[in-house]
C-alpha positions in Angstrom: 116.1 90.4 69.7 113.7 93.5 70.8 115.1 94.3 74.1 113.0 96.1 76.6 114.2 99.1 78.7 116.1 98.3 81.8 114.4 99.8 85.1 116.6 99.9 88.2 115.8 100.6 92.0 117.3 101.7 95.1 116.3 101.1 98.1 117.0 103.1 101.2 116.9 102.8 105.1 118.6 101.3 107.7 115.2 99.7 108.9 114.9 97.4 105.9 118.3 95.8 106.5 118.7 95.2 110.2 114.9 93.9 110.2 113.1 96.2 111.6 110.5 96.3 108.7 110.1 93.9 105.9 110.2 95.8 102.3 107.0 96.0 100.5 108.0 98.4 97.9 110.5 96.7 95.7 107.8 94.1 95.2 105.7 96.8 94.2 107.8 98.7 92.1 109.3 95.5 90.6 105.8 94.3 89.7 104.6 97.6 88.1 107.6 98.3 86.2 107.4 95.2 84.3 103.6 95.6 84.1 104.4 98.5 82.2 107.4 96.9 79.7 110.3 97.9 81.4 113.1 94.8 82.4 113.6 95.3 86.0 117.7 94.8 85.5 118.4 95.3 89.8 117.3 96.1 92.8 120.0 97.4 95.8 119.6 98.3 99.4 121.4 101.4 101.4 121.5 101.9 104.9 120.6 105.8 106.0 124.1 107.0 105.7 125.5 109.4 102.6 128.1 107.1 101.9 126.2 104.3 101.2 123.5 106.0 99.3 126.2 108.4 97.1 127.3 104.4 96.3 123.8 103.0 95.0 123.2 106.0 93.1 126.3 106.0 91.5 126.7 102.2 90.6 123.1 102.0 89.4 123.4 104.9 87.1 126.2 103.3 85.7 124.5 101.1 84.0 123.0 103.9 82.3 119.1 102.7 82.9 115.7 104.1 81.3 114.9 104.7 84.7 116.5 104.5 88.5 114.1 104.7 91.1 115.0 105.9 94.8 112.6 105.4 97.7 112.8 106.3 101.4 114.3 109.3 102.8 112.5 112.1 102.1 111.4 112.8 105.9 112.1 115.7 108.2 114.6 113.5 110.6 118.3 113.4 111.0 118.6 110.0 108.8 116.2 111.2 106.0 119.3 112.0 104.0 118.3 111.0 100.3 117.2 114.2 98.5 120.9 116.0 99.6 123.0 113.3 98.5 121.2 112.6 94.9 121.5 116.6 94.4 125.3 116.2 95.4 125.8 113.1 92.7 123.7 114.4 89.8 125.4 117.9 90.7 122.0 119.7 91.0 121.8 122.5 93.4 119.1 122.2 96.1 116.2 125.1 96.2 112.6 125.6 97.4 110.6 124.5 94.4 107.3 126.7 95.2 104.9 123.9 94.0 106.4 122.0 96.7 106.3 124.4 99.0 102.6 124.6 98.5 102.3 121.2 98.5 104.1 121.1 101.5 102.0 123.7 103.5 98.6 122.1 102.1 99.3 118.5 103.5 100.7 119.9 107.1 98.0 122.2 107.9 95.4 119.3 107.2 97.3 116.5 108.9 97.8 119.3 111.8 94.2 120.2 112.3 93.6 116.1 112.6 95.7 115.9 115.0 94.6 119.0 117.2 98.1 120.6 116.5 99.5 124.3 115.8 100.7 123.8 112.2 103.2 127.2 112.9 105.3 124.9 115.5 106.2 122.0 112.9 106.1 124.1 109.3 110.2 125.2 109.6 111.0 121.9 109.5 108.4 120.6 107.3 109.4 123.0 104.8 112.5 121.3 104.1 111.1 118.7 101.9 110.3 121.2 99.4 114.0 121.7 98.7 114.7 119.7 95.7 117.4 119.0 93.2 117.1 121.8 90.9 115.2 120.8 87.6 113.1 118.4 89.2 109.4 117.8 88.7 106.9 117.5 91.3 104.9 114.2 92.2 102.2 115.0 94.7 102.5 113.9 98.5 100.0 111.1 99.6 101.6 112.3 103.1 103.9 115.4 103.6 107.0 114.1 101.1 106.1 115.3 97.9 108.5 113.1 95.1 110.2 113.8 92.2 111.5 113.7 88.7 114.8 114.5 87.4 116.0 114.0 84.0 120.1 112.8 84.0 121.4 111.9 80.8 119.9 108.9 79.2 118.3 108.1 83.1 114.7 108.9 84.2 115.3 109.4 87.6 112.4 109.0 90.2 112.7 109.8 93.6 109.5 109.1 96.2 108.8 108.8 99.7 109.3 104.9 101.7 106.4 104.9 103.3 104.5 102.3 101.4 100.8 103.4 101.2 102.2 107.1 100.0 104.5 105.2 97.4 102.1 103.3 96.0 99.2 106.4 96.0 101.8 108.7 94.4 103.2 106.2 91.6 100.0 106.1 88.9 101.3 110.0 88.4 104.7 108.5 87.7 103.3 106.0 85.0 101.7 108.3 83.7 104.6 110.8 83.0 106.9 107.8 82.3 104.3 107.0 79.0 103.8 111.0 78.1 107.6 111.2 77.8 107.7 107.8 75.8 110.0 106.2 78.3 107.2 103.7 79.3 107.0 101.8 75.9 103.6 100.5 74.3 103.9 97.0 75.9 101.6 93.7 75.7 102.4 91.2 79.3 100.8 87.9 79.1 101.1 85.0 81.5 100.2 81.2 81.4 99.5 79.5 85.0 100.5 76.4 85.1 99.4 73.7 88.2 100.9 70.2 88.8 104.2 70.1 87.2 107.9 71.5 87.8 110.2 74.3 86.4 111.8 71.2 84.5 108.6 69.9 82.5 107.9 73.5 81.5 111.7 74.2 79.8 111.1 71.3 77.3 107.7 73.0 76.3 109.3 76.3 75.4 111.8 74.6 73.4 111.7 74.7 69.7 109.2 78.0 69.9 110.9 81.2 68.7 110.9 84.1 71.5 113.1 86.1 69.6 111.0 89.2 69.8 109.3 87.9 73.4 110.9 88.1 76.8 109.6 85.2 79.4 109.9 84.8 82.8 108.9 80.9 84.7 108.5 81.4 88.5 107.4 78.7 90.3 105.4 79.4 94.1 103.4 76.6 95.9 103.1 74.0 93.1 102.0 76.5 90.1 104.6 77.6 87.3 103.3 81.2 85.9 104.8 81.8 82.5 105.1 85.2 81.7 106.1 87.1 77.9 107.0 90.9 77.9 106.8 92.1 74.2 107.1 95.6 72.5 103.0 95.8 70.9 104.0 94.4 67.3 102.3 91.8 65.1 105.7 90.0 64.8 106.0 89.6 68.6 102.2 89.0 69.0 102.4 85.9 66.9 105.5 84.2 68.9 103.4 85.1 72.2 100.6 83.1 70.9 102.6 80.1 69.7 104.5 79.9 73.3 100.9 80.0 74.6 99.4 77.4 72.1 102.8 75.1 73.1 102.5 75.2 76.6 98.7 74.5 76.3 99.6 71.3 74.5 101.7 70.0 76.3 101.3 70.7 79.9 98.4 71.0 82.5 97.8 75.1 81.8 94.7 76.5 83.8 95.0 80.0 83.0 95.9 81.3 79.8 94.7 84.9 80.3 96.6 85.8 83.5 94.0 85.2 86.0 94.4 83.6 89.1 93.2 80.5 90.6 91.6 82.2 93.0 90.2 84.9 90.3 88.6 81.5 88.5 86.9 79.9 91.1 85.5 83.5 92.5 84.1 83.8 88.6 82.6 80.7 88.2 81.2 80.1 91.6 79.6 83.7 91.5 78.5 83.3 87.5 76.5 79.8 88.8 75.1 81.5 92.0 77.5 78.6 93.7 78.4 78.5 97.1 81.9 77.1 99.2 82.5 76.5 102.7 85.7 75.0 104.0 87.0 73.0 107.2 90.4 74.0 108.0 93.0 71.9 110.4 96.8 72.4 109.3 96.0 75.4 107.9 94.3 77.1 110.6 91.9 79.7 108.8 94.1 80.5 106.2 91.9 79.1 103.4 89.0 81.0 104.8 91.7 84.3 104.7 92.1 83.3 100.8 88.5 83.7 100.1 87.4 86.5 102.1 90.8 88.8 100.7 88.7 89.1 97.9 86.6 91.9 97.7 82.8 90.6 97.4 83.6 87.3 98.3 80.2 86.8 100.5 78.7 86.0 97.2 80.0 82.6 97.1 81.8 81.9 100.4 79.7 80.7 103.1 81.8 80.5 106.0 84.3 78.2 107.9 85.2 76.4 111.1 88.5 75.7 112.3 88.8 72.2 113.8 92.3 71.5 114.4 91.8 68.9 117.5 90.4 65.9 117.3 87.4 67.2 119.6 86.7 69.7 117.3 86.7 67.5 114.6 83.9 65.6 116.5 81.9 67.8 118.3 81.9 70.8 115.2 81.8 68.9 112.7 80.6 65.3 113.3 83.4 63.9 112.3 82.9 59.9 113.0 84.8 58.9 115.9 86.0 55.4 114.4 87.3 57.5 111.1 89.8 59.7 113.5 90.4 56.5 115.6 90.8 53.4 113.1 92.4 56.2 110.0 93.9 59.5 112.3 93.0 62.8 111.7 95.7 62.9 108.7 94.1 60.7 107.0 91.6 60.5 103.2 89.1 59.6 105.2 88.9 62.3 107.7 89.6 64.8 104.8 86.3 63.0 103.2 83.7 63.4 106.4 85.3 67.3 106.8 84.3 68.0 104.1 81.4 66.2 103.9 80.3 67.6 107.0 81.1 71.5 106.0 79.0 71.1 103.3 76.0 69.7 104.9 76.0 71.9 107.8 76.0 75.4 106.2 74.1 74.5 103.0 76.8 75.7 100.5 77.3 73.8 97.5 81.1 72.7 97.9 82.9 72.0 101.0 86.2 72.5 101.5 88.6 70.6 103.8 92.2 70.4 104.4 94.3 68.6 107.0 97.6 67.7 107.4 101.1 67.6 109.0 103.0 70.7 108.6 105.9 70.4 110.7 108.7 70.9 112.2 107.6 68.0 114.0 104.4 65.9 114.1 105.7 63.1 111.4 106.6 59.3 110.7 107.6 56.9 108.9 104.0 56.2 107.3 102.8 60.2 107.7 105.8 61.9 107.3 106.0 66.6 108.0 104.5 67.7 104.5 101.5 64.9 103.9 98.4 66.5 103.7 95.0 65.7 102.7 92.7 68.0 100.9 89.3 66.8 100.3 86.2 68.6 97.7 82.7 67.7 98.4 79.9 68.9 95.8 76.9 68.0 94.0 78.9 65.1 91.7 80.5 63.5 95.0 83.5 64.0 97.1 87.0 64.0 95.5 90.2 63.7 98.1 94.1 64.2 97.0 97.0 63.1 98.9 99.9 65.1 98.6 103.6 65.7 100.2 104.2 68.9 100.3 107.9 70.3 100.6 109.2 73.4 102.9 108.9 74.3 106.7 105.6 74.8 107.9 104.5 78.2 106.5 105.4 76.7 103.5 103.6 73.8 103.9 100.7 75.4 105.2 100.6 78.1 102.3 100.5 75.2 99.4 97.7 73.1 101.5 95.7 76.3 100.4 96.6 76.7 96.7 96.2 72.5 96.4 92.8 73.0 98.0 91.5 75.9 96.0 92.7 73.6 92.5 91.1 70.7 93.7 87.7 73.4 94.1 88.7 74.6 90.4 88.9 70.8 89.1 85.5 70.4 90.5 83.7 72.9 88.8 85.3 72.4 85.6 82.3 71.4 83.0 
């Protein structure tokens, strides 16, 4: 089997383990590195303490990686500690690289003049993040840290700020000198999105196809399976890609078989129509309307929303009947039906939207137990409602009400 290079990453700060902050950027690292063909093998947390860092470093190169990323650290405080102890394990001795120390000066003069402060009263101790391991290789700051790039062994090693925003404006330069040195290899990444089904009904599909030269990875999230294949650019693994793909096609309710999202579909089709969707929210409290509008230029299609989560809402926003919420509840098909109904006809759009249901902790019984929810589609061909019972605590819950929604909206456009 073609094995892909193994990518490793460490993760350091005491803030991301006695939660303080919640860590963004070994989601984003893990996500671009196998983007870009590399197997993320591990990801490990340090505290800020020399010990514990010395300890990553050393077990992850161990395992002799194509490349160990280290994040975090690189400040001008008494816990930033991360640049010293990787020079004491890779046995480099610290200096002041110049392009650093340009770097360095550049990026506290501006930030200096924003704030309305004397650049000459903070540049000693700024300066210090220009000393780096000898050997190294500059990547340019997005703040004050500038990274770097060290070559140990059979190990690239990458070293960048924590802050997220100047991690992920300073890592396209790292791509870019991970694929000039031909560590990044020529890669194709294709994944199949799968709604309606479980992790068990997608391993008898991949049975039987050979994958010998393709790596896949099934993660399930809120009701969809995505199916992705990692594969070194060859004809050979090219064709067992597209046989897993034709496979799982076959035999299982696939809606996306070029990566996009559901939300990417619907945006495309509603927009390519000159189609329009509102939406009436109740269990999930906006977040449907936060689905939409997260997409840049999503006033093309999406009309608006209103947020009825009380009864009285339900009848004085929307005109919802008051013998539907009395005789049927507000968790109910019916009530799904007239929200969405009712969305629809008072904004104009073509589709309307509508979701309600109980979430939990509490709220259930024995006939409408935490997890039912209703989501309802009405458009141009009639209304369509699904019942569902949705597993989880309430975020959960809440989260999938969305994606169940925006399928049933993808089900209805459908030619």
């Amino acid at each position: 089997m073609t094995r892909l290079p193994e990518a490793v990453i460490l993760l350091t700060g005491s803030e991301l383990l006695d939660g303080r902050v919640r860590d963004r950027n070994g989601y984003f690292l893990s996500a671009s590195l196998a983007e870009h063909g590399f197997r993320v093998a591990t990801e490990i947390f340090a505290g800020d303490d020399e010990r514990l860092i010395a300890a990553g470093l050393k077990q992850l190169l161990d395992l002799h990686p194509a490349v160990l990323v280290v994040c975090g650290g690189l400040g001008t405080t008494h816990d930033d500690l991360t640049t010293a102890v990787v020079a004491v394990v890779l046995g480099r001795r610290l200096w002041q690289d110049p392009d650093a120390l340009r770097m360095v000066e550049e990026r506290t003069r501006a930030v200096c003049e924003r704030r309305g402060v004397d650049p000459e009263t903070v540049m000693t101790q700024t300066h210090q993040q220009a000393l780096l391991p000898a050997g190294s290789r500059v990547v340019p700051p997005a703040g004050l840290a500038p990274g770097y790039i060290l070559s140990e062994r059979e190990t690239t090693v990458v070293v960048l700020p924590g802050v997220p925003t100047e991690l992920e404006a300073m890592w396209p330069d790292v791509i870019a000198e991970l694929a000039a040195s031909g560590v990044a290899p020529k890669t194709q990444r294709r994944v199949v999105r799968i709604y309606g089904v479980g992790e068990m009904q997608v391993v008898p599909a991949l049975e039987g196809v050979a994958h010998e030269r393709v790596e896949i990875g099934v993660t399930a999230q809120l009701g969809e399976i995505a199916v992705s294949m990692t594969y070194v650019d060859e004809p050979e693994a090219l064709g067992e890609a597209d046989a897993i793909v034709a496979k799982l096609a076959a035999d299982l309710p696939v809606f996306s078989t070029d990566g996009r999202s559901v939300d990417e579909i619907v945006a495309e089709t509603l927009r390519s129509r000159a189609q329009t969707v509102s939406a009436a929210e109740s269990c999930t409290g906006g977040l449907l309307a936060a689905r939409f509008t997260d997409r840049p230029g999503s006033s093309d299609y999406f009309v608006g929303a209103v947020v009825t989560y009380a009864n009285e809402a339900k009848l004085r926003l929307l005109g919802v009947p008051a013998q539907t919420l009395r005789e049927h509840g507000a968790v109910s098909a019916e009530t799904a039906t007239a929200m969405a109904e009712r969305a629809r006809q008072a904004t104009g759009a073509t589709f309307g939207l509508a979701t309600t249901g109980i979430a939990g902790p509490s709220g259930g019984s024995a006939d409408k137990p935490v997890g039912l929810v209703f989501v309802s589609c009405a458009g141009p061909e009639g209304t369509t409602v699904r019942r569902t019972i949705l597993p989880g605590n309430r975020e959960a819950v809440r989260a999938a009400t969305v994606t169940a929604a925006l399928h049933l909206l993808r089900e209805s456009l459908a030619p």
